[in-house]
KEKE-3310 file (N, C-alpha, C; in steps of 0.2 Angstrom, whole numbers, plus 5000, padded with zeros to 4 digits):
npx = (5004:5002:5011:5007:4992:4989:4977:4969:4973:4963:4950:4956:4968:4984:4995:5004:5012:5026:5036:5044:5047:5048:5033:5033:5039:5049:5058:5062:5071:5079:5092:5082:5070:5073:5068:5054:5057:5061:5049:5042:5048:5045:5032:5034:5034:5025:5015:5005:5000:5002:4992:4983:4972:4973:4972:4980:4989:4998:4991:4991:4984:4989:4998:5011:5022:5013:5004:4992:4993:4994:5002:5010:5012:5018:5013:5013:5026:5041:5043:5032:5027:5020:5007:5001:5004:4999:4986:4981:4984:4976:4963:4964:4966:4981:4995:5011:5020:5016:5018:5029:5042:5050:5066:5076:5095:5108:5117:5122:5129:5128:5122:5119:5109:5101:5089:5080:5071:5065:5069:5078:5073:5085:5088:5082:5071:5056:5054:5055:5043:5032:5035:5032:5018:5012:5016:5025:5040:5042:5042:5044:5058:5067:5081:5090:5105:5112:5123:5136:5133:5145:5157:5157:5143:5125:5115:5102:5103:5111:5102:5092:5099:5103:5107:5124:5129:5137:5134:5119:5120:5123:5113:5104:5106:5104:5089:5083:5087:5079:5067:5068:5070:5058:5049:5053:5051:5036:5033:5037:5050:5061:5073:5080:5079:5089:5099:5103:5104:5111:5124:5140:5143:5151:5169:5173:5159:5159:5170:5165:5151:5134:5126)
npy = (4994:5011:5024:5037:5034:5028:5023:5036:5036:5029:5032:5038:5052:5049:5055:5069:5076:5089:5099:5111:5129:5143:5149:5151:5156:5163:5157:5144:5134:5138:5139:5137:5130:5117:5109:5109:5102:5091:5085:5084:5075:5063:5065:5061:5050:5040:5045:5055:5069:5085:5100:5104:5117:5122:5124:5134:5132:5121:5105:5086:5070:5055:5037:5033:5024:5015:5018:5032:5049:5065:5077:5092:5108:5124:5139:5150:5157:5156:5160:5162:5150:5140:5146:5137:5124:5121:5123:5113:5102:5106:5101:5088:5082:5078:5075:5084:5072:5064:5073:5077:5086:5091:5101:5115:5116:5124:5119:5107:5100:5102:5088:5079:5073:5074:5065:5069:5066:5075:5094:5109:5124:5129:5140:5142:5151:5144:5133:5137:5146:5134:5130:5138:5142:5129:5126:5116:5108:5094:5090:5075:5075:5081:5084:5094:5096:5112:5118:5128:5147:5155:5168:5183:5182:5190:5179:5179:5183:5171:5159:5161:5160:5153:5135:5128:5120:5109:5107:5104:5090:5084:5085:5080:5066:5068:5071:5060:5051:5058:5055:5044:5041:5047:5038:5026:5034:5036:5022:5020:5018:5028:5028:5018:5025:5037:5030:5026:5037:5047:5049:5054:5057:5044:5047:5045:5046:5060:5064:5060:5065:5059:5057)
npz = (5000:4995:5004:5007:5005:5019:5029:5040:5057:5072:5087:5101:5104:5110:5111:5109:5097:5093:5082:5084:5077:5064:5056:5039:5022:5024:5034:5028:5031:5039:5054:5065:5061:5064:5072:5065:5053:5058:5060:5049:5042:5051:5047:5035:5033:5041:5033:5034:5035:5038:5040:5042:5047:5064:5083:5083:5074:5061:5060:5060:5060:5065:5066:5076:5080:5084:5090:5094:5087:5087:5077:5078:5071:5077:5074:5078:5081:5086:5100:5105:5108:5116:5115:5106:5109:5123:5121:5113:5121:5130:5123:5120:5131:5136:5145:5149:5150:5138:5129:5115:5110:5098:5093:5090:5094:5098:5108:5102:5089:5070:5064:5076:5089:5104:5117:5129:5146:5152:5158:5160:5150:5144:5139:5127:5117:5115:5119:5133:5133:5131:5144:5155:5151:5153:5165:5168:5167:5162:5150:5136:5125:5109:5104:5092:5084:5080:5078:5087:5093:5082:5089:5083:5077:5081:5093:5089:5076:5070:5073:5065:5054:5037:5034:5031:5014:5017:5030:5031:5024:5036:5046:5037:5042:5058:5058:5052:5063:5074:5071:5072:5088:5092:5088:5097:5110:5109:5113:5125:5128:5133:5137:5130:5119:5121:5124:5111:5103:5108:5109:5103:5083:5075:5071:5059:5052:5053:5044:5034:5027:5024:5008)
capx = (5000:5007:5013:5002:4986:4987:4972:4969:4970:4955:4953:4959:4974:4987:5003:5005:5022:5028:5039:5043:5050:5043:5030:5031:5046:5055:5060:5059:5076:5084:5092:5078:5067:5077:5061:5047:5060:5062:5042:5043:5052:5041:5025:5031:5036:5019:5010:5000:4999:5003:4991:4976:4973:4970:4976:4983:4996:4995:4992:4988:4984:4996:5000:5017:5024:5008:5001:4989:4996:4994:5007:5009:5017:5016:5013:5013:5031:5044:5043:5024:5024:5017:4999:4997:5005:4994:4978:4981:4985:4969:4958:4966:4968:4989:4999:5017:5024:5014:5019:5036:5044:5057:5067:5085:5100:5113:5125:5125:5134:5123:5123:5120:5103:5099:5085:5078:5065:5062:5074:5076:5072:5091:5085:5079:5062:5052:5053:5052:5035:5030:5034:5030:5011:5010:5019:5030:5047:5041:5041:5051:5061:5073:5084:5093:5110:5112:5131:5138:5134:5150:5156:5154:5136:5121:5111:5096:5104:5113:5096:5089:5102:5101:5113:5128:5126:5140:5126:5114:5124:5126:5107:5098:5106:5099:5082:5080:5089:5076:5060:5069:5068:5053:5045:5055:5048:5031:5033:5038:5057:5063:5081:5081:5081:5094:5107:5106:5104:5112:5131:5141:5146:5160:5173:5172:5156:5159:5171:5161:5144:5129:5123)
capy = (5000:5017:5028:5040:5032:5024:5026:5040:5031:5031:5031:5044:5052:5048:5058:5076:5079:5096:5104:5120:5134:5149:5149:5157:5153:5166:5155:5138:5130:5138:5134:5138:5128:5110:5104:5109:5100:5084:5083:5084:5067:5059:5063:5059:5040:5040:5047:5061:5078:5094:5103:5105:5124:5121:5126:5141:5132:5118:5099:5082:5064:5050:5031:5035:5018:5010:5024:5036:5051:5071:5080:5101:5114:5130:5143:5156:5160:5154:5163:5161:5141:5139:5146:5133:5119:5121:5122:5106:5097:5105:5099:5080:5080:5076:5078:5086:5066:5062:5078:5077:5091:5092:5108:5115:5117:5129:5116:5102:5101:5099:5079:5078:5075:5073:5065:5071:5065:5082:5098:5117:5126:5130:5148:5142:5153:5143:5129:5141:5149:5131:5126:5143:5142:5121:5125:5112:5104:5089:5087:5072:5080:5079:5092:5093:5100:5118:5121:5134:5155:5162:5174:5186:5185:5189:5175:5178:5180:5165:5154:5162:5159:5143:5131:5126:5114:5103:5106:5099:5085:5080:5086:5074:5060:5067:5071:5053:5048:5061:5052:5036:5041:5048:5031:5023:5035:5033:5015:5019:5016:5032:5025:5015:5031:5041:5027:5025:5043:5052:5047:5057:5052:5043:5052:5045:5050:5066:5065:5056:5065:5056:5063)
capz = (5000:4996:5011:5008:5006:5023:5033:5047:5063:5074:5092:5107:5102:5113:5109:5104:5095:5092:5079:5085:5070:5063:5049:5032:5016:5024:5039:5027:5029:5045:5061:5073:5062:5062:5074:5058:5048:5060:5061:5041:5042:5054:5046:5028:5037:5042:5027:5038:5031:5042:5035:5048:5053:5072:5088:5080:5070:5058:5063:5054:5064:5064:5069:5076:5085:5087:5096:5089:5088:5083:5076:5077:5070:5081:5069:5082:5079:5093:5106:5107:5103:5121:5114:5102:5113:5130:5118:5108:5126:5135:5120:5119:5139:5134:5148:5149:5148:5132:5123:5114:5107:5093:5095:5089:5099:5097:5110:5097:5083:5067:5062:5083:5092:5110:5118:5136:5147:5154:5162:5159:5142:5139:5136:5120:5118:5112:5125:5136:5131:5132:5150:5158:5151:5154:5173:5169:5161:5162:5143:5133:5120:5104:5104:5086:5084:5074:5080:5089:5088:5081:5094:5081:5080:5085:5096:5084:5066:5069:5073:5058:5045:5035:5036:5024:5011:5023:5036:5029:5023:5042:5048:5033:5047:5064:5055:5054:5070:5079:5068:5075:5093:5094:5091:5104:5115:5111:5114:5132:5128:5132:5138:5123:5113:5125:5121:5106:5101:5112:5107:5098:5077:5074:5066:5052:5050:5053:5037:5026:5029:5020:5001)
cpx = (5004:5007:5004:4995:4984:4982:4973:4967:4965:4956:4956:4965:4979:4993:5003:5014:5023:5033:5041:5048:5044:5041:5032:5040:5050:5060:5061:5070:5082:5084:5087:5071:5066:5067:5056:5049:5060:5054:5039:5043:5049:5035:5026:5033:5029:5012:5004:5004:4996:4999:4984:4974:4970:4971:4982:4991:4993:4996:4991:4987:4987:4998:5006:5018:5019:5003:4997:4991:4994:5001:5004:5014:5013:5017:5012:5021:5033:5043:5035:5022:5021:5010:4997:4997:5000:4986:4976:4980:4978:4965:4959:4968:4974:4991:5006:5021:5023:5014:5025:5038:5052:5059:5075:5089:5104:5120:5127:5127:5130:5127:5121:5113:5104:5092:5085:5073:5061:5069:5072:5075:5079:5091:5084:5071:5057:5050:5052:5044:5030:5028:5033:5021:5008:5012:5022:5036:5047:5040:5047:5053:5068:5077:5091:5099:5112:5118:5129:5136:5141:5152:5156:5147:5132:5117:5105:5098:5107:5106:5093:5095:5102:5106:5116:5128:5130:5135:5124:5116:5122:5115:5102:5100:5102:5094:5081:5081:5081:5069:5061:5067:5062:5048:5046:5052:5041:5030:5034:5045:5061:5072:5084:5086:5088:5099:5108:5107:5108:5123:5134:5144:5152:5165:5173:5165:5156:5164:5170:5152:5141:5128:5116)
cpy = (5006:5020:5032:5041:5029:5026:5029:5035:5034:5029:5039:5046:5054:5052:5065:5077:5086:5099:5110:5123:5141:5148:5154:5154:5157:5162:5148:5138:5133:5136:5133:5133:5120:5106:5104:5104:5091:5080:5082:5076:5062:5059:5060:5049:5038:5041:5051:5065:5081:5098:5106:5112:5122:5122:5131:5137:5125:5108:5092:5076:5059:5044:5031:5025:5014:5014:5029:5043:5059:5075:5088:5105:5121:5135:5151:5161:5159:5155:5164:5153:5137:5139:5140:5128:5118:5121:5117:5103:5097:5102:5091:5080:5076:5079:5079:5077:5062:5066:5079:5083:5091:5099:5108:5115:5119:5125:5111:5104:5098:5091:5077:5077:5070:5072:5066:5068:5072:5086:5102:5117:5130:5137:5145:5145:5150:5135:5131:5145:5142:5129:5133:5142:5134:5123:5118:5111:5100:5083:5082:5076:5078:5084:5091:5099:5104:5122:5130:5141:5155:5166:5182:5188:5186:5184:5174:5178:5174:5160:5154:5162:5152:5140:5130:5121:5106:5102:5101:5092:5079:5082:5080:5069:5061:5069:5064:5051:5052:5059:5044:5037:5044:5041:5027:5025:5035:5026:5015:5018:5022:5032:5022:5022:5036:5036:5024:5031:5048:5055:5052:5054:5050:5046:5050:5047:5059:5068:5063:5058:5060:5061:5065)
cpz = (5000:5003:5012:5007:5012:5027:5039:5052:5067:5082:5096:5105:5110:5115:5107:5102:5090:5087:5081:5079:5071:5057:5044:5029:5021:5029:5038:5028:5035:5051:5063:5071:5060:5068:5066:5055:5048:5057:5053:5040:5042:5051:5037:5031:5036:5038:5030:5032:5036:5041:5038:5049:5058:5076:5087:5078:5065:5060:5058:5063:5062:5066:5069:5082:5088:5091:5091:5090:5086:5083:5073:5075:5073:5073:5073:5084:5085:5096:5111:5110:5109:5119:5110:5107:5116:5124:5114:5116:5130:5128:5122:5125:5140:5138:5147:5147:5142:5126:5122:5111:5104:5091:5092:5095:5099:5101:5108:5090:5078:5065:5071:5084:5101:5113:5126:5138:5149:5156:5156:5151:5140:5138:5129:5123:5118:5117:5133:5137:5135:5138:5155:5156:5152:5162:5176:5164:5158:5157:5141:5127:5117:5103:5097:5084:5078:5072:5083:5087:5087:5084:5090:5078:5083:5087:5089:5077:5066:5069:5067:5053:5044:5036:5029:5021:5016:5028:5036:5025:5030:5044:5045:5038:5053:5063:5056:5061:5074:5078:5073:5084:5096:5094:5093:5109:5118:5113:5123:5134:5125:5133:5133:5119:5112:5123:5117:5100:5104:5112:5104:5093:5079:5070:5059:5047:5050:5048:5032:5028:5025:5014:5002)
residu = (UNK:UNK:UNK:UNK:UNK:UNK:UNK:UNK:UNK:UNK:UNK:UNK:UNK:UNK:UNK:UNK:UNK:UNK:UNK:UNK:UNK:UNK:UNK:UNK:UNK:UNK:UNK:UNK:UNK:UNK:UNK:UNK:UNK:UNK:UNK:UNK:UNK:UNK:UNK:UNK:UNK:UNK:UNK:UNK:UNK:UNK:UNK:UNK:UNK:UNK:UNK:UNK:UNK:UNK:UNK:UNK:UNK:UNK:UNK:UNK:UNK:UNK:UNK:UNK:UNK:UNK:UNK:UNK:UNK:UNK:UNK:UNK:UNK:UNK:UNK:UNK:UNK:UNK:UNK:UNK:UNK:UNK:UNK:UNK:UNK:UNK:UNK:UNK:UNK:UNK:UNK:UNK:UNK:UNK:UNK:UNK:UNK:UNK:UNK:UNK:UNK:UNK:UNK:UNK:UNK:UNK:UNK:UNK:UNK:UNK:UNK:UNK:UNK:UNK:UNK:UNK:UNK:UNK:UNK:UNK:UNK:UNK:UNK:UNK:UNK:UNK:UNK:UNK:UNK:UNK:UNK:UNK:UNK:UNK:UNK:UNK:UNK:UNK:UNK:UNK:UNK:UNK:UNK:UNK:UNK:UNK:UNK:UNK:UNK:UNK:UNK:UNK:UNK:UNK:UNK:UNK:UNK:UNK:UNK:UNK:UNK:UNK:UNK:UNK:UNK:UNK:UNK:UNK:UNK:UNK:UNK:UNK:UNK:UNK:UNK:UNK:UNK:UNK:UNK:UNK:UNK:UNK:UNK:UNK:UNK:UNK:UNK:UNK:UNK:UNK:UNK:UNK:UNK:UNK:UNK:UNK:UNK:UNK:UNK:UNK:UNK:UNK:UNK:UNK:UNK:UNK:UNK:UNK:UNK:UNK:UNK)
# end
């Protein structure tokens, strides 16, 4: 059966998974929106479409690991992505342990990702927003590495620039990796996920990126 003919699953949705970024082309392909990008990955796996207007961002439904699932993209622009979050979670009665969120990270190095079961928002905004308006941390989370600022720039043009074709070379792998432990963690096997994701590459991958 093709992908994307698979049927909508049916049933309570169980899982909310998060993309955070900022909407619109102008924002299509940089750091800050490596989550929109992950969540790209996972739903084309899945054969959902993003495409919902909902919760003031755009959503689709999903059989992610067996689990029924909805996926969101905040469209309320980082620093807001708390409004859309909290208002997908009170509708589907999803608590902070069954909502995952895939985010960038300015302390990994792109081709890197990190899985968490919860802890602080890093001063990233956008996980901030999140756990200030929920009144918790207590979120799981893929945190996708965008590499380091540059000490000559600034915090925010850095986030916002796109990345270099090398980059993205190494990203195309933790893309997948962050689609892979997301369905470990639905499953309940978030320790699974943390070590087998959590490593850093081998050097040889690090000089033979992927095409």
């Amino acid at each position: 059966m093709l992908q994307w003919l698979a049927p909508r699953p049916s049933g309570p949705v169980e899982y909310l998974i998060v993309g955070l970024g900022n909407p619109g082309k102008k924002y299509e392909g940089t750091r800050h929106n490596a989550g929109f990008m992950a969540l790209d990955v996972l739903a084309a796996r899945c054969g959902a479409q993003v495409s919902r207007a909902k919760f003031h961002g755009l959503c689709g439904g999903a059989e992610v690991g067996g689990r029924r699932a909805l996926l969101l993209k905040p469209a309320t622009f980082m620093n807001l992505s708390g409004q859309s979050v909290c208002e997908a979670q009170a509708f589907y009665k999803i608590p902070p342990e069954k909502t995952i969120l895939l985010s960038d990270d300015i302390s990994l190095a792109p081709g890197r990702i990190r899985v968490r079961a919860k802890g602080s928002d890093g001063g990233h905004n956008g996980l901030k927003s999140i756990f200030g308006l929920a009144g918790s941390d207590a979120f799981p989370r893929v945190k996708i590495g965008v590499g380091a600022k540059p000490a000559s720039w600034d915090l925010a043009d850095w986030v916002l620039s796109a990345f270099t074709v090398q980059e993205r070379a190494l990203l195309g792998d933790a893309l997948e990796h962050a689609a892979d432990a997301v369905e470990w963690m639905v499953k309940g096997k978030i320790s699974e996920a943390m070590n087998r994701y959590n490593q850093a590459p081998k050097a040889s991958e690090k000089e033979n990126p992927p095409s």
